[in-house]
Backbone atoms as SQL, in Angstrom:
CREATE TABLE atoms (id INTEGER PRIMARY KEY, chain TEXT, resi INTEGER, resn TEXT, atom TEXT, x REAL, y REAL, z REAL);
INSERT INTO atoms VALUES
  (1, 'A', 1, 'UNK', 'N', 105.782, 118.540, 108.351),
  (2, 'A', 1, 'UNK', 'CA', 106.216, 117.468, 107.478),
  (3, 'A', 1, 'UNK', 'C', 105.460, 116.199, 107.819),
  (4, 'A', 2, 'UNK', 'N', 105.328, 115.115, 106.811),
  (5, 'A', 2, 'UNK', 'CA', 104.190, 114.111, 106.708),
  (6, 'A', 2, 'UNK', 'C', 105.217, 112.760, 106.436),
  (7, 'A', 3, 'UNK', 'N', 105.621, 112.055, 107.451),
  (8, 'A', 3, 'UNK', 'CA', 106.561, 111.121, 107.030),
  (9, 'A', 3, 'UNK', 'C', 106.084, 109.528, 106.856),
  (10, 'A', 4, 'UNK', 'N', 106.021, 108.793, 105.800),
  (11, 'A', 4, 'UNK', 'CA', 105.398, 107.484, 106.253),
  (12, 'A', 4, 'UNK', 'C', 106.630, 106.680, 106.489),
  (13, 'A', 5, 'UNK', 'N', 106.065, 105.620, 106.652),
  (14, 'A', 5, 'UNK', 'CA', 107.501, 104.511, 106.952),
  (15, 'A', 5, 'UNK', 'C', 107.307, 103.347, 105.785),
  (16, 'A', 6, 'UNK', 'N', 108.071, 103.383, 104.892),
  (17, 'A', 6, 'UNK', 'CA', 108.197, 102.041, 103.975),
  (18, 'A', 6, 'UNK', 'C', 109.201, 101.126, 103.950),
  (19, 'A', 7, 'UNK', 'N', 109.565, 99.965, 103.606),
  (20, 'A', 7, 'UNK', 'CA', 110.489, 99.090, 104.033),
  (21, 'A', 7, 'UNK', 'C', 111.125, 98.975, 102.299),
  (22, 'A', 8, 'UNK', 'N', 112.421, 99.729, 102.086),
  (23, 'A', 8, 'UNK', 'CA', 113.065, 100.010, 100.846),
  (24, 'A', 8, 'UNK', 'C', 114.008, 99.225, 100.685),
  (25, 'A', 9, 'UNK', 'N', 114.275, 98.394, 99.400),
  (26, 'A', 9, 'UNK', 'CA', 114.562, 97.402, 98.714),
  (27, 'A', 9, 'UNK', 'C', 116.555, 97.791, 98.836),
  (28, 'A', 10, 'UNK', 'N', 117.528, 97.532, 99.557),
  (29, 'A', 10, 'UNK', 'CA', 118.338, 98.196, 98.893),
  (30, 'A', 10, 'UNK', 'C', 119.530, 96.875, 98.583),
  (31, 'A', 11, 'UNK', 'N', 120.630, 97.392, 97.861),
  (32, 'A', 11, 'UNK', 'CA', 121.692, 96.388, 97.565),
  (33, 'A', 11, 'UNK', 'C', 123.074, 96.366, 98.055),
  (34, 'A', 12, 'UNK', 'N', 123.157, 94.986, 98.888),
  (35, 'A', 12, 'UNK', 'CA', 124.883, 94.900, 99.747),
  (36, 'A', 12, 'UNK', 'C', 125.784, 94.947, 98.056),
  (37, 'A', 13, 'UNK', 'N', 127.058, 95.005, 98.666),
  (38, 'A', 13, 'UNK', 'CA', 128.101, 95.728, 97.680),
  (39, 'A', 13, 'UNK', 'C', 127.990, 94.246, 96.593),
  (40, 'A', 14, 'UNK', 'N', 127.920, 92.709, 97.177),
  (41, 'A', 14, 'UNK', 'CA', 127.702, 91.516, 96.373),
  (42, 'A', 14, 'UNK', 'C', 126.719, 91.339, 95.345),
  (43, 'A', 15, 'UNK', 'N', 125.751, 92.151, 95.446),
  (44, 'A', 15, 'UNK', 'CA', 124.488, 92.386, 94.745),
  (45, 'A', 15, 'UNK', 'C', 123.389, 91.466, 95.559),
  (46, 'A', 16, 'UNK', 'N', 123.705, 91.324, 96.833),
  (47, 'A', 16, 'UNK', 'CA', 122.097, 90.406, 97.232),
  (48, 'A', 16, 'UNK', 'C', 120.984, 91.712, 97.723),
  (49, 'A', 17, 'UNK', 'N', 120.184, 91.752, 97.714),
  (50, 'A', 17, 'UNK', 'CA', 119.170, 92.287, 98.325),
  (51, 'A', 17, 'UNK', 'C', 118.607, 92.232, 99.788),
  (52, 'A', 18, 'UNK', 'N', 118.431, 93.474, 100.279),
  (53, 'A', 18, 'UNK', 'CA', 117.725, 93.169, 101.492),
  (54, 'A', 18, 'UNK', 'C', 117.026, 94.629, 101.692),
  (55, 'A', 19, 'UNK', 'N', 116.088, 94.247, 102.869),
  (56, 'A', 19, 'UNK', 'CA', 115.194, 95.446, 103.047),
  (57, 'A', 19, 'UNK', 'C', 115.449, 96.200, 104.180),
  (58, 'A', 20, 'UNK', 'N', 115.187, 97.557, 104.001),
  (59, 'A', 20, 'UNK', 'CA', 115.776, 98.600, 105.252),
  (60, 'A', 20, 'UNK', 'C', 114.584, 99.403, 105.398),
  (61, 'A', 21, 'UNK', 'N', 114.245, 99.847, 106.533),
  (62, 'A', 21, 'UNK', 'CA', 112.978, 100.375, 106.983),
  (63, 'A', 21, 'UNK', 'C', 113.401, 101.702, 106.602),
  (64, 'A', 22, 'UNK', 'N', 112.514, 102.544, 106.066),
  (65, 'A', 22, 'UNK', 'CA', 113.111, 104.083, 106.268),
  (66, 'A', 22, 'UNK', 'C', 111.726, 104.909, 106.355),
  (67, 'A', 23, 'UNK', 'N', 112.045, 106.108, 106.573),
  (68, 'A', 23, 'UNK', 'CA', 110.362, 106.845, 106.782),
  (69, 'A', 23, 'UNK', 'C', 110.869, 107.921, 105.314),
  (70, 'A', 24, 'UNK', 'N', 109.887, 108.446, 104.335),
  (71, 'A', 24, 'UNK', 'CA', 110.506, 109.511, 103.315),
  (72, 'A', 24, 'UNK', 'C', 109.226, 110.352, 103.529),
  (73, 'A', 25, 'UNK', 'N', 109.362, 111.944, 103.194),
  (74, 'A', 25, 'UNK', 'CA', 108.564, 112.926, 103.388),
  (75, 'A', 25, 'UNK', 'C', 107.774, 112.910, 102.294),
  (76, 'A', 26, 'UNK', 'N', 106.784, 112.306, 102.677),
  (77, 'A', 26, 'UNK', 'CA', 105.165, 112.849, 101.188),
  (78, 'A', 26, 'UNK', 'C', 105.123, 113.556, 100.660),
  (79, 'A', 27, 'UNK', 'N', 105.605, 114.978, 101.180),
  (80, 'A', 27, 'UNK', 'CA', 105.727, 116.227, 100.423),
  (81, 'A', 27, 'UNK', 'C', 106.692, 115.703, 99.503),
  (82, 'A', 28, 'UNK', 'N', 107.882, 115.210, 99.413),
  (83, 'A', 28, 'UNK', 'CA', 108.689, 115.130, 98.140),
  (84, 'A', 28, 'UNK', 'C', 108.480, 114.062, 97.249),
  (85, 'A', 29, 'UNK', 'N', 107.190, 113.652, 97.379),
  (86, 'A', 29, 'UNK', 'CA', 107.305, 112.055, 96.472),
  (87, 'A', 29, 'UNK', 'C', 106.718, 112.807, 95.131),
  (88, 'A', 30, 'UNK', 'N', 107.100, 112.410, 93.682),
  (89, 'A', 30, 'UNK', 'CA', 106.360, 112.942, 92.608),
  (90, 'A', 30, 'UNK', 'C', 105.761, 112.379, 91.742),
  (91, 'A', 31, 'UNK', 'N', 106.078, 111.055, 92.204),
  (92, 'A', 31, 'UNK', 'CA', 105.148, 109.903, 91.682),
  (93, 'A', 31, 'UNK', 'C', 105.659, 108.464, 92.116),
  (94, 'A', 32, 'UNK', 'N', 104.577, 107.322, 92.459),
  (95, 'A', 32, 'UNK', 'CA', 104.607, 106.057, 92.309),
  (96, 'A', 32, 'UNK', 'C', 103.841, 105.443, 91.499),
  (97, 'A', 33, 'UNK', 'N', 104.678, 104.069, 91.448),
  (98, 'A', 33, 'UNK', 'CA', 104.272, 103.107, 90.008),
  (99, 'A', 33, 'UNK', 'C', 104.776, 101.943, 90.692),
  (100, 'A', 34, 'UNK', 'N', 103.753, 101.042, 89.912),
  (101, 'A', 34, 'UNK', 'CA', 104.270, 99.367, 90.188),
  (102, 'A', 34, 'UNK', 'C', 105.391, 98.830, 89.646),
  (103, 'A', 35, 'UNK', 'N', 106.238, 98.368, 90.332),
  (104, 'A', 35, 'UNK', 'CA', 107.667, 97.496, 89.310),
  (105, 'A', 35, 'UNK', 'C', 107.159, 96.420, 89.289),
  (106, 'A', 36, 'UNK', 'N', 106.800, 95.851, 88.009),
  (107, 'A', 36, 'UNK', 'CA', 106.666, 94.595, 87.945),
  (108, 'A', 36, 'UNK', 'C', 107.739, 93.705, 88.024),
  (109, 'A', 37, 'UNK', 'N', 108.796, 93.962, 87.071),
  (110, 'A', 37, 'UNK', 'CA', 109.671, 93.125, 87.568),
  (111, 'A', 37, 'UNK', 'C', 110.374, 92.601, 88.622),
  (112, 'A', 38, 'UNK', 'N', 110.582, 93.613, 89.693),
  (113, 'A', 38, 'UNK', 'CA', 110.542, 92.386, 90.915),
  (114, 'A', 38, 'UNK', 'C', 109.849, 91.940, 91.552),
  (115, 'A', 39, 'UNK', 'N', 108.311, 92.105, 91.462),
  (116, 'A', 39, 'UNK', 'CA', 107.183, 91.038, 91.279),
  (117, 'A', 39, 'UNK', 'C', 107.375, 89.506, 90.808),
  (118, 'A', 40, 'UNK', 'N', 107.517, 89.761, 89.575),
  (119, 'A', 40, 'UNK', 'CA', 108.392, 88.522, 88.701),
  (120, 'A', 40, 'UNK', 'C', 109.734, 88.142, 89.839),
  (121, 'A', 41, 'UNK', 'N', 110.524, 88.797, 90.221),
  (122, 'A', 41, 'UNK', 'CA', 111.491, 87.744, 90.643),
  (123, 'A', 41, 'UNK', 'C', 111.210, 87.388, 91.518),
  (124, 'A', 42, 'UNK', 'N', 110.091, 88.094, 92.584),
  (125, 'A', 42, 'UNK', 'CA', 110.183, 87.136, 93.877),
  (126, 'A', 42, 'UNK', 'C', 109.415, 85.577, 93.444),
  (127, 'A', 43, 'UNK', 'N', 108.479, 85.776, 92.669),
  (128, 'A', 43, 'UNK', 'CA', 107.274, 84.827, 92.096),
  (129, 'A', 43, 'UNK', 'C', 108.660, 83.727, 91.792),
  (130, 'A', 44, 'UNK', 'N', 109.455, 84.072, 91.109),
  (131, 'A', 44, 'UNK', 'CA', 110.447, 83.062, 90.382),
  (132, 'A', 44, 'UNK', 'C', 111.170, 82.649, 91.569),
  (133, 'A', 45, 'UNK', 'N', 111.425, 83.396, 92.836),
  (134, 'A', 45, 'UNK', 'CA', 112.224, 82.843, 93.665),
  (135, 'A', 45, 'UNK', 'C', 113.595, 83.449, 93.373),
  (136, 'A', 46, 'UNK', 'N', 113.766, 84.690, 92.551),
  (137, 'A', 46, 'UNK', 'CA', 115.442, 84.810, 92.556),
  (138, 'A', 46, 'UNK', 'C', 115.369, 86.451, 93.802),
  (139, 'A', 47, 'UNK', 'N', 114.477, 86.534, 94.455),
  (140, 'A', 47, 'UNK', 'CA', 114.799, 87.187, 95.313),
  (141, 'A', 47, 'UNK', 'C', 114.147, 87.499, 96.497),
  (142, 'A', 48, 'UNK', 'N', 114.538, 87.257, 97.862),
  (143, 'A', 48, 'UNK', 'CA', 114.124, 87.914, 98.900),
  (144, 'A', 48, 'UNK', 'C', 113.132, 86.310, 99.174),
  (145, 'A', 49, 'UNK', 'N', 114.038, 85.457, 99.621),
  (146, 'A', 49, 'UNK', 'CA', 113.538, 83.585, 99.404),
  (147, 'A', 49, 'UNK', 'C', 112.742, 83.845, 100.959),
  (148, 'A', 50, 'UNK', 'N', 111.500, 83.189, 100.845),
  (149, 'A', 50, 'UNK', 'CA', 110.858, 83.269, 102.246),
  (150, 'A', 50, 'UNK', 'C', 109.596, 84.183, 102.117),
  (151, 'A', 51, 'UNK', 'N', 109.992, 85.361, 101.648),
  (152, 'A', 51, 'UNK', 'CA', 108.846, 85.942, 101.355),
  (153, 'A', 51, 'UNK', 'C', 107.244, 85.798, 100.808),
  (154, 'A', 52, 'UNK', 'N', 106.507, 86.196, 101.253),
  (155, 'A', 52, 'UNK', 'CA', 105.268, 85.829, 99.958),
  (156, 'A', 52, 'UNK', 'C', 105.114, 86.227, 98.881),
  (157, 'A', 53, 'UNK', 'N', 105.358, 85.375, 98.276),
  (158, 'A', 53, 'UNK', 'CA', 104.872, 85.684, 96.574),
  (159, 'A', 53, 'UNK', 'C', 103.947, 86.507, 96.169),
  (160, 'A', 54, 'UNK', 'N', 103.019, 86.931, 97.099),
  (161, 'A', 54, 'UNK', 'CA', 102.006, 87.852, 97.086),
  (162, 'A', 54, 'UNK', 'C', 102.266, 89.066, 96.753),
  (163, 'A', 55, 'UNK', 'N', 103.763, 89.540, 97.538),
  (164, 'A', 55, 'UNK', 'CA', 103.876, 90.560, 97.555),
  (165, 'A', 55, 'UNK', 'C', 103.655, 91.173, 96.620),
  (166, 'A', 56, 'UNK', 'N', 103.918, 92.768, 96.784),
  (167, 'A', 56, 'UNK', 'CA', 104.087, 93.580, 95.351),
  (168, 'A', 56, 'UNK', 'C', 105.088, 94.826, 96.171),
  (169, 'A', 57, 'UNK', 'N', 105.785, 95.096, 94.517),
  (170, 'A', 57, 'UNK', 'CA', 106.525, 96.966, 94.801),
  (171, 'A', 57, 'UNK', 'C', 106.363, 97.421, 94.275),
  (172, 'A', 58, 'UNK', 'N', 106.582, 98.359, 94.898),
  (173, 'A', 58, 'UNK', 'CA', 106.573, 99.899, 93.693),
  (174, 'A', 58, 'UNK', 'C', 108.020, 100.754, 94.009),
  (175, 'A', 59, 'UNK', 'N', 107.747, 101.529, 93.103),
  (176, 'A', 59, 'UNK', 'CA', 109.051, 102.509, 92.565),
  (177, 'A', 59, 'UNK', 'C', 108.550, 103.881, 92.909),
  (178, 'A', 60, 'UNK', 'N', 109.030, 104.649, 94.132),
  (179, 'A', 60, 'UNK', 'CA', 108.729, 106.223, 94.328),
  (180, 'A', 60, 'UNK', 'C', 109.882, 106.682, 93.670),
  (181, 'A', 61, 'UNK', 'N', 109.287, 108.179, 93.394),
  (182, 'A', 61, 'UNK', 'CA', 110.458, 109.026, 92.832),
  (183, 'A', 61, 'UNK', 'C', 110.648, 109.941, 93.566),
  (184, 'A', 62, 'UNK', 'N', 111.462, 110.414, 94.074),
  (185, 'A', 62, 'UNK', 'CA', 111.490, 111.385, 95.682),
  (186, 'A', 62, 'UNK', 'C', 112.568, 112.486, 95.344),
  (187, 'A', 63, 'UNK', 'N', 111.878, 113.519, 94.801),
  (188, 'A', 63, 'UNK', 'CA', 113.102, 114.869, 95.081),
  (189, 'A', 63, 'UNK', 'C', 113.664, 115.131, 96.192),
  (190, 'A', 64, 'UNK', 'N', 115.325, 115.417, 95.637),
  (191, 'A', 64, 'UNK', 'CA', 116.056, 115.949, 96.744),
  (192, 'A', 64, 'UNK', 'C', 116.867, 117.124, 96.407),
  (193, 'A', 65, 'UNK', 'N', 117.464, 117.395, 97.026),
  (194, 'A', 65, 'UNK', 'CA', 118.576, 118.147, 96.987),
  (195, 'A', 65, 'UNK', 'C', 119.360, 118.293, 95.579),
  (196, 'A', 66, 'UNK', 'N', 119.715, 117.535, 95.230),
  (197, 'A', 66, 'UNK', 'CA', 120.661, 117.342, 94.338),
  (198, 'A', 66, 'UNK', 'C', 119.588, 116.219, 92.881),
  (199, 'A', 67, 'UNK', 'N', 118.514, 116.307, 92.809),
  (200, 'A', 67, 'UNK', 'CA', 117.675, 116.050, 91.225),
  (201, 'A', 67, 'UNK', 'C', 116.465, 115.701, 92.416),
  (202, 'A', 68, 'UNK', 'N', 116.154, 114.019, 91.450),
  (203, 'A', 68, 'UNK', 'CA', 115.462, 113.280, 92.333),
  (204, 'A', 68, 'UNK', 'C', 115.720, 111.403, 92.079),
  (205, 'A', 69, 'UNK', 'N', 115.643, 110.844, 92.899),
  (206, 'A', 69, 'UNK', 'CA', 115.919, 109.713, 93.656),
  (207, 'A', 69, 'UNK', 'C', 115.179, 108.673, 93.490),
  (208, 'A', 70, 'UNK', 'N', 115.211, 107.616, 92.305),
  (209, 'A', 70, 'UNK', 'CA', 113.865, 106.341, 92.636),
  (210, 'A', 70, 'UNK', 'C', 114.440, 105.312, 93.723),
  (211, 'A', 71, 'UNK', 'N', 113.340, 105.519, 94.445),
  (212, 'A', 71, 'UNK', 'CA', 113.617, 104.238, 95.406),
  (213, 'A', 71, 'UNK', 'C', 112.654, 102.957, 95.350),
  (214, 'A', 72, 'UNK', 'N', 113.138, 101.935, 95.401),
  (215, 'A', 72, 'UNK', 'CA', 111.751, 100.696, 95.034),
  (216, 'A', 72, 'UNK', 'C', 111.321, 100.184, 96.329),
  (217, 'A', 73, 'UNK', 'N', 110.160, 99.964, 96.822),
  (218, 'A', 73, 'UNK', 'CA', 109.496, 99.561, 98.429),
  (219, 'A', 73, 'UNK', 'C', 108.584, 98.690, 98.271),
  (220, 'A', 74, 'UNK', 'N', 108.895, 98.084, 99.486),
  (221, 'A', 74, 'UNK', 'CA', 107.660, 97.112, 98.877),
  (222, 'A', 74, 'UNK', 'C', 106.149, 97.424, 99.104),
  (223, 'A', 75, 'UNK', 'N', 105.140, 96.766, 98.557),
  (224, 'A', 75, 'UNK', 'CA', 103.610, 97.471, 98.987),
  (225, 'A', 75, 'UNK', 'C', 103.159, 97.736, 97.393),
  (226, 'A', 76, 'UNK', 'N', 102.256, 98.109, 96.754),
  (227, 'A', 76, 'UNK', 'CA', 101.750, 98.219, 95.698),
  (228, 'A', 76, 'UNK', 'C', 101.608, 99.634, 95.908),
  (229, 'A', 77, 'UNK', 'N', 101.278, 100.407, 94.533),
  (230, 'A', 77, 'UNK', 'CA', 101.240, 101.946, 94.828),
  (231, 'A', 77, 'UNK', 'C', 100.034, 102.491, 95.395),
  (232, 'A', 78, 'UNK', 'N', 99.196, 101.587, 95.742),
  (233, 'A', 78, 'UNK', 'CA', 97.711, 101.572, 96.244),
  (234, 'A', 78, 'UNK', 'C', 97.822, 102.200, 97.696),
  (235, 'A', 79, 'UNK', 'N', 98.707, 100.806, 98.498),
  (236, 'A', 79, 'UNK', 'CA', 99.289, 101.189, 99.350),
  (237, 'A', 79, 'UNK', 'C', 99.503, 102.213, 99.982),
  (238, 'A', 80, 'UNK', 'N', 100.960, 102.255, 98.843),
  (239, 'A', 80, 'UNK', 'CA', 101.909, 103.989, 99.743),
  (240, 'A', 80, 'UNK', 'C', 100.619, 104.516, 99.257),
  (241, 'A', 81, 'UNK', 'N', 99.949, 105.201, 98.373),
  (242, 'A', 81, 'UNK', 'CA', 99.341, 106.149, 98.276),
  (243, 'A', 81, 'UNK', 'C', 98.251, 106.265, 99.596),
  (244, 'A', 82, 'UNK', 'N', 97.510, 105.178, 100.282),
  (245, 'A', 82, 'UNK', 'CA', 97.012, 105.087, 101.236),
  (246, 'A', 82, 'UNK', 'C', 97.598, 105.579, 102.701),
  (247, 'A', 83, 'UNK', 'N', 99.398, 105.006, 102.456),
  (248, 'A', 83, 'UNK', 'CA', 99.783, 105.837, 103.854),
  (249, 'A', 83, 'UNK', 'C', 99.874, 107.139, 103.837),
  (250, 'A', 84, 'UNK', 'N', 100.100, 107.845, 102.297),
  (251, 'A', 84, 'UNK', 'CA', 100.080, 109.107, 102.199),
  (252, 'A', 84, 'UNK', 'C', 99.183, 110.133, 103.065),
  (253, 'A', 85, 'UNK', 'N', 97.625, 109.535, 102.424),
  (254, 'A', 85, 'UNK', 'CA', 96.758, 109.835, 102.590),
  (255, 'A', 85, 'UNK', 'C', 95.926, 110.023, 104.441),
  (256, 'A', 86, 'UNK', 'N', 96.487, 108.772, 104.626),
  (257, 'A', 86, 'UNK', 'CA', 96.002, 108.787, 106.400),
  (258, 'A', 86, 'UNK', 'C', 97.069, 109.312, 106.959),
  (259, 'A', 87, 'UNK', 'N', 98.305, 109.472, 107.073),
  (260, 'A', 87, 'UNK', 'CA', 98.946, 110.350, 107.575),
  (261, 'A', 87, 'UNK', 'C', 98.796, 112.035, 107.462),
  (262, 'A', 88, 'UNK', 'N', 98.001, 112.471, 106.300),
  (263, 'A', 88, 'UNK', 'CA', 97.335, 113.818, 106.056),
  (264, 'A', 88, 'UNK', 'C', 96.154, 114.048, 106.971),
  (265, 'A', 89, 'UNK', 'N', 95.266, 112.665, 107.140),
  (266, 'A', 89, 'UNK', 'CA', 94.387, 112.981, 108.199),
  (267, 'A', 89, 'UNK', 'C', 94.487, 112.722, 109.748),
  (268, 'A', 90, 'UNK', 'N', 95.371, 112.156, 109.639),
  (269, 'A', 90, 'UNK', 'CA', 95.528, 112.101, 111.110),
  (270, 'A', 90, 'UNK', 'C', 96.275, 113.114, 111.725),
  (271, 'A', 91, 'UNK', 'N', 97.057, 114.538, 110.780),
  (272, 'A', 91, 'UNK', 'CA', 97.389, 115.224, 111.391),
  (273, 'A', 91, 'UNK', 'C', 96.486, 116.469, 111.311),
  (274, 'A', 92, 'UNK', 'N', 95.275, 116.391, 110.980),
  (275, 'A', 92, 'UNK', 'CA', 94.120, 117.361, 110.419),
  (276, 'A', 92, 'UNK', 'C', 93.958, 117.335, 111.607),
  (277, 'A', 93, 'UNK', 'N', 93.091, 115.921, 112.424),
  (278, 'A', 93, 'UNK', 'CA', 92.416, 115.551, 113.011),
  (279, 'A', 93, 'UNK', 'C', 91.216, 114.828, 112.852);
């Protein structure tokens, strides 16, 4: 198994936002994409105050057990697709 580590967007029961580190298995991802819109909100300031505006997320879709799961992380899909990728070679060798 090929695990990266992304830092995933999730929501306290109030609706504020905060970020939780988690690692998800590459093998189950079936696609990423850019969310623009919370692009837009950090830019606007209605979320995650402090941050750089720079940032970017994306939206994985991760089969499980029971269907499959979008989770939003931050990083552009350039990114994850990059940790995908070097975590495949670094266990080649």
């Amino acid at each position: 198994m090929m695990f990266i580590k992304v830092q995933k967007v999730s929501k306290k029961n109030d609706g504020e936002l905060y970020l939780t580190e988690i690692r998800v298995n590459s093998k189950h991802i079936s696609f990423i994409s850019e969310n623009k819109q919370m692009s837009y909100d950090l830019i606007e300031g209605k979320v995650f105050k402090g941050m750089n505006p720079m940032a970017r997320f994306s939206d994985i879709s991760v089969l499980t057990a029971n269907g499959t799961q979008l989770i939003t992380v931050v990083g552009e899909p350039e990114i994850i697709e990059n940790r995908i990728n070097n975590s495949k070679r670094l266990l080649r060798g």
